[in-house]
KEKE-3310 file (N, C-alpha, C; in steps of 0.2 Angstrom, whole numbers, plus 5000, padded with zeros to 4 digits):
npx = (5164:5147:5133:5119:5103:5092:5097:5102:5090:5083:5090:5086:5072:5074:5083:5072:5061:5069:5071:5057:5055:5063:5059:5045:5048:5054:5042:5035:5044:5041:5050:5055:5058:5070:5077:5078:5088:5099:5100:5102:5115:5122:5123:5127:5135:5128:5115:5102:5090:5092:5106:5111:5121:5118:5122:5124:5109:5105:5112:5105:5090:5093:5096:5084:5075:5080:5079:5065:5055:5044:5050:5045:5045:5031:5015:5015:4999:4984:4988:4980:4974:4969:4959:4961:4952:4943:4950:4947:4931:4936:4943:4932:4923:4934:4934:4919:4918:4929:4923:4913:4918:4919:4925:4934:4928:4916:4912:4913:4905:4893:4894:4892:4878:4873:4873:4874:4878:4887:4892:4911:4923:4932:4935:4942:4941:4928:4918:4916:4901:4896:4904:4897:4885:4889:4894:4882:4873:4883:4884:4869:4867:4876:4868:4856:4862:4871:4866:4865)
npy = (4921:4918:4929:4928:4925:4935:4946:4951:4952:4962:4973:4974:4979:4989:4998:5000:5006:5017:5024:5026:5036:5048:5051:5052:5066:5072:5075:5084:5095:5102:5098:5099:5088:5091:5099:5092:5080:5089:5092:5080:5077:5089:5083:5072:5068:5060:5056:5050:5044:5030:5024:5028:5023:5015:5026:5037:5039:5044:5054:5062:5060:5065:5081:5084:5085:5097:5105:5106:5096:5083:5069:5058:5039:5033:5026:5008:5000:4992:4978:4963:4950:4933:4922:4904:4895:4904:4910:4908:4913:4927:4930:4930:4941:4952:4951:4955:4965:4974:4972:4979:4990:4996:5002:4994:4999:4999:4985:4983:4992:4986:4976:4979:4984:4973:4963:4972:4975:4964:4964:4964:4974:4976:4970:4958:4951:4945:4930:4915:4912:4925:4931:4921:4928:4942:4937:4935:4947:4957:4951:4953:4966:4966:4961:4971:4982:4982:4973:4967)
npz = (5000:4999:5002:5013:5007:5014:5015:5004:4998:5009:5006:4992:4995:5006:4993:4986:4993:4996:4984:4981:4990:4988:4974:4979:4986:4976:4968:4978:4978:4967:4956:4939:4926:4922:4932:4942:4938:4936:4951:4958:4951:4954:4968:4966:4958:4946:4936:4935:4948:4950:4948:4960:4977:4992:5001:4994:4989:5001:5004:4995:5000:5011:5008:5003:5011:5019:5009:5012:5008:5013:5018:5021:5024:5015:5022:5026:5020:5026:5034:5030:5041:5041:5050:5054:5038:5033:5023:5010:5010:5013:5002:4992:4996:4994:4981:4976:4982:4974:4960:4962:4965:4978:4993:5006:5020:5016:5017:5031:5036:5033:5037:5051:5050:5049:5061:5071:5088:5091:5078:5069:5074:5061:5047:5044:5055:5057:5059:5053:5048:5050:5039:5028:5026:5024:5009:5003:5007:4999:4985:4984:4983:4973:4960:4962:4958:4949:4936:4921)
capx = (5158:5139:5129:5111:5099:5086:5101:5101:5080:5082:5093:5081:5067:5078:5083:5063:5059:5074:5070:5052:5056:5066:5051:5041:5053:5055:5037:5034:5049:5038:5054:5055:5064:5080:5081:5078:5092:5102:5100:5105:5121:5128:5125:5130:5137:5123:5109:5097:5093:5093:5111:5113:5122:5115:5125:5120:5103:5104:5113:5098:5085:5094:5096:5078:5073:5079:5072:5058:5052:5041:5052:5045:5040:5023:5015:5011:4992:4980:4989:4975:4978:4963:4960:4958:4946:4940:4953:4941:4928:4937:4943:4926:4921:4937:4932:4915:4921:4933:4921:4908:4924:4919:4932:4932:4923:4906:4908:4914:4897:4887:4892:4887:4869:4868:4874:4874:4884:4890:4898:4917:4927:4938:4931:4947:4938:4925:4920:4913:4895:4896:4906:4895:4881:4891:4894:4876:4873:4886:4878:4865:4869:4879:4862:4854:4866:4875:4865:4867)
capy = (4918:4921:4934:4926:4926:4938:4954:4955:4953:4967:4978:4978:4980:4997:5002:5003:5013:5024:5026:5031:5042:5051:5051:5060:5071:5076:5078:5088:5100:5103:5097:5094:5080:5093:5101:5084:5076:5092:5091:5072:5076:5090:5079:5064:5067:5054:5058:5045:5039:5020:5024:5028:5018:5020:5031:5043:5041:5047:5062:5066:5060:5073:5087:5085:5086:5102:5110:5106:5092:5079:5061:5050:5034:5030:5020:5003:4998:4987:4969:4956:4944:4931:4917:4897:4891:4910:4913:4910:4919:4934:4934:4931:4946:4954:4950:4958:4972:4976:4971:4984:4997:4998:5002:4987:5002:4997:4979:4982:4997:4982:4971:4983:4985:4968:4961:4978:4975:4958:4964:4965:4982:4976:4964:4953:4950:4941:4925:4910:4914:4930:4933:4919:4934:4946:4938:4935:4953:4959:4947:4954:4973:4965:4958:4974:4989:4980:4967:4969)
capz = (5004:4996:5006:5014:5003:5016:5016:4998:5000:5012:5000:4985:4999:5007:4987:4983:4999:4997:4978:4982:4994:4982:4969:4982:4986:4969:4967:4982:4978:4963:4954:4933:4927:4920:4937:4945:4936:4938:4959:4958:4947:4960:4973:4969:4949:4943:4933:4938:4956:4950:4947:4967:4981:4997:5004:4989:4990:5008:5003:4990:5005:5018:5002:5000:5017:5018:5005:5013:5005:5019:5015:5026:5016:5015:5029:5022:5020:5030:5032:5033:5044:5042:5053:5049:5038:5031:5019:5004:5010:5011:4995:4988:4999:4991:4973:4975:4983:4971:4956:4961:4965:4983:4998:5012:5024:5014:5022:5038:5040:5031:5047:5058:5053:5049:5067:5078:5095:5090:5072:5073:5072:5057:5043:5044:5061:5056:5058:5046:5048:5048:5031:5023:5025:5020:5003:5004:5005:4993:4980:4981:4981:4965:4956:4962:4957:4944:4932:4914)
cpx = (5152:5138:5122:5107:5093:5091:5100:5091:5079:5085:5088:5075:5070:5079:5076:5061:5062:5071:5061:5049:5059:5063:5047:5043:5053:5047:5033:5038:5046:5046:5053:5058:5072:5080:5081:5085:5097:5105:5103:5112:5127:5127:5130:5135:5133:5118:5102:5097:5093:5101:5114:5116:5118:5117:5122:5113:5101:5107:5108:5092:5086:5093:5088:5073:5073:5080:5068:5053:5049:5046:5051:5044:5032:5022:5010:5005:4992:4983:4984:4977:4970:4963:4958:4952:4943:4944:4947:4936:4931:4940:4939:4922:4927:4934:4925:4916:4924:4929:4915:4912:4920:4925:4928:4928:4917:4907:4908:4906:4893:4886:4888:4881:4869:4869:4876:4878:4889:4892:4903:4919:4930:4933:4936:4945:4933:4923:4915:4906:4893:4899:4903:4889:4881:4891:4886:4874:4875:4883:4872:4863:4871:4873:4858:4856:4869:4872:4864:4859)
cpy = (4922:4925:4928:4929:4932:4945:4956:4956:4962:4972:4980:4980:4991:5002:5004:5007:5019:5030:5031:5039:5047:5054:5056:5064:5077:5078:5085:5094:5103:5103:5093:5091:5086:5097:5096:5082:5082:5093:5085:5073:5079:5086:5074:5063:5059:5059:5054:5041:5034:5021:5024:5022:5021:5024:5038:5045:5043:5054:5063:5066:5068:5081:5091:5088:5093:5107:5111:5101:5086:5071:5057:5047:5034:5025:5015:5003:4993:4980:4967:4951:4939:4924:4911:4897:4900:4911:4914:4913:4925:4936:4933:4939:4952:4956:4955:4963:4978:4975:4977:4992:5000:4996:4997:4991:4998:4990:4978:4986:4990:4976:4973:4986:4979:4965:4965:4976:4968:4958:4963:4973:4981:4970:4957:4946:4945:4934:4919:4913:4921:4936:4928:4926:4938:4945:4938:4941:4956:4956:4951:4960:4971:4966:4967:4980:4988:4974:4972:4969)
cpz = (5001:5002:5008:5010:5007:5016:5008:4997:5002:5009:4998:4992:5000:5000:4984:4986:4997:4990:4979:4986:4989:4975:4972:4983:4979:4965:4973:4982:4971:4955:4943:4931:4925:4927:4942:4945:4938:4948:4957:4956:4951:4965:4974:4961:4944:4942:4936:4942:4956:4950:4955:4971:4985:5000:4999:4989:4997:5010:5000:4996:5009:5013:5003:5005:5018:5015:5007:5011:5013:5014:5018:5024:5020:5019:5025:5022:5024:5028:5034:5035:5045:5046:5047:5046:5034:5026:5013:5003:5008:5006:4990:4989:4994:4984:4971:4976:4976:4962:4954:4963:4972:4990:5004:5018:5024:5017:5025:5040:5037:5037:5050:5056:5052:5056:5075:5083:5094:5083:5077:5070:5066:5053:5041:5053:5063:5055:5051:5045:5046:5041:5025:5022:5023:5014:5001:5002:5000:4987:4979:4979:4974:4959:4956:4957:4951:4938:4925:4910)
residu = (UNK:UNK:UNK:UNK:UNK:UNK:UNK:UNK:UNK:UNK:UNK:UNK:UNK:UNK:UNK:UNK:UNK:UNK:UNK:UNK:UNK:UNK:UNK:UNK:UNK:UNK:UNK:UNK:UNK:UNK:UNK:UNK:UNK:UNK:UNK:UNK:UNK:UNK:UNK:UNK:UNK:UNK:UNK:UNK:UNK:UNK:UNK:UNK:UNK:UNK:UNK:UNK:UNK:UNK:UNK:UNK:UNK:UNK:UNK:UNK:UNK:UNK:UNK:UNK:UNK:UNK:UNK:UNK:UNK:UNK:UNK:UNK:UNK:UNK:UNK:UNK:UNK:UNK:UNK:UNK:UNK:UNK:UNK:UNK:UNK:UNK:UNK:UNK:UNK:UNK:UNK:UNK:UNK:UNK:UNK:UNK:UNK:UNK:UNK:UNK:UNK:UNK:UNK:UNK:UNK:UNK:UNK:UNK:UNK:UNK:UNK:UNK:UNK:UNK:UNK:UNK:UNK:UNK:UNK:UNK:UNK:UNK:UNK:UNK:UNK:UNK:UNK:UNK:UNK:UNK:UNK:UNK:UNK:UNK:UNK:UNK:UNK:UNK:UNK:UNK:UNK:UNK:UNK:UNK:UNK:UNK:UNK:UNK)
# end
C-alpha cells in the first residue's frame, strides 16, 4: 500500500529542518569539514548527514546539543497573509522594495507618517487605498534616489 502523498511532503520537510539544524550545529561548534565528518562517522558510521535516517540525525542533533551547540531550527519569516483584492499591489510594493534593497520596515514607517493614527501596524494590513499611495510614494522615492 502507497504512503499519502502529505507524510512523505512532511519527511522531506523534517529531513531539511533536521539537516539544517545539523549545518548550524556544525557551525556553531566551530567544526571543520574533516572533524565534522569525523563526529558524524563515530556517531553514526556515515560521513555525510544527507546519508542519515532519522533516528541518526537525532543522535547527531542531541551529540551537538551537548557540546553546546544552540540547535533550535530557525524561526521561520513573516508569513504575509494579504486580504482580497490587494495581492498585486503588494507585490508591486514588494518589487519596489526589493529593487531599491530596502527591508518591508521602510514601508510600514512610510505608512505611518503618511496616515498617522489610521496607518496599520503591519503592511500586509493595509488596505486598497492606502497601498495605492504607498506605491505612489515608493515611485517616487525610486525616481528620486535611483534614476539613471
Amino acid at each position: 500500500m502507497k504512503k499519502p502523498r502529505h507524510i512523505d511532503e512532511q519527511r522531506k520537510r523534517d529531513r531539511k529542518a533536521d539537516l539544517g539544524i545539523i549545518h548550524k550545529g556544525k557551525k556553531e561548534l566551530g567544526l571543520d569539514d574533516d572533524n565534522y565528518r569525523l563526529l558524524l562517522s563515530s556517531l553514526t558510521g556515515k560521513s555525510s548527514a544527507a546519508e542519515l535516517d532519522q533516528k541518526e540525525r537525532r543522535v547527531v542533533i542531541e551529540s551537538m546539543q551537548r557540546l553546546g551547540a544552540d540547535v533550535t531550527p530557525r524561526s521561520p519569516g513573516r508569513r504575509i497573509r494579504v486580504g482580497n483584492g490587494n495581492q498585486a499591489m503588494m507585490r508591486k510594493v514588494y518589487a519596489l522594495l526589493h529593487h531599491m534593497d530596502l527591508p518591508i520596515s521602510y514601508a510600514e514607517q512610510t505608512l505611518k507618517k503618511m496616515f498617522k493614527e489610521q496607518a496599520p501596524d503591519r503592511l500586509e494590513w493595509a488596505n486598497g487605498e492606502q497601498l495605492h499611495k504607498l506605491i505612489v510614494a515608493l515611485e517616487y522615492h525610486k525616481r528620486r534616489h535611483f534614476s539613471e
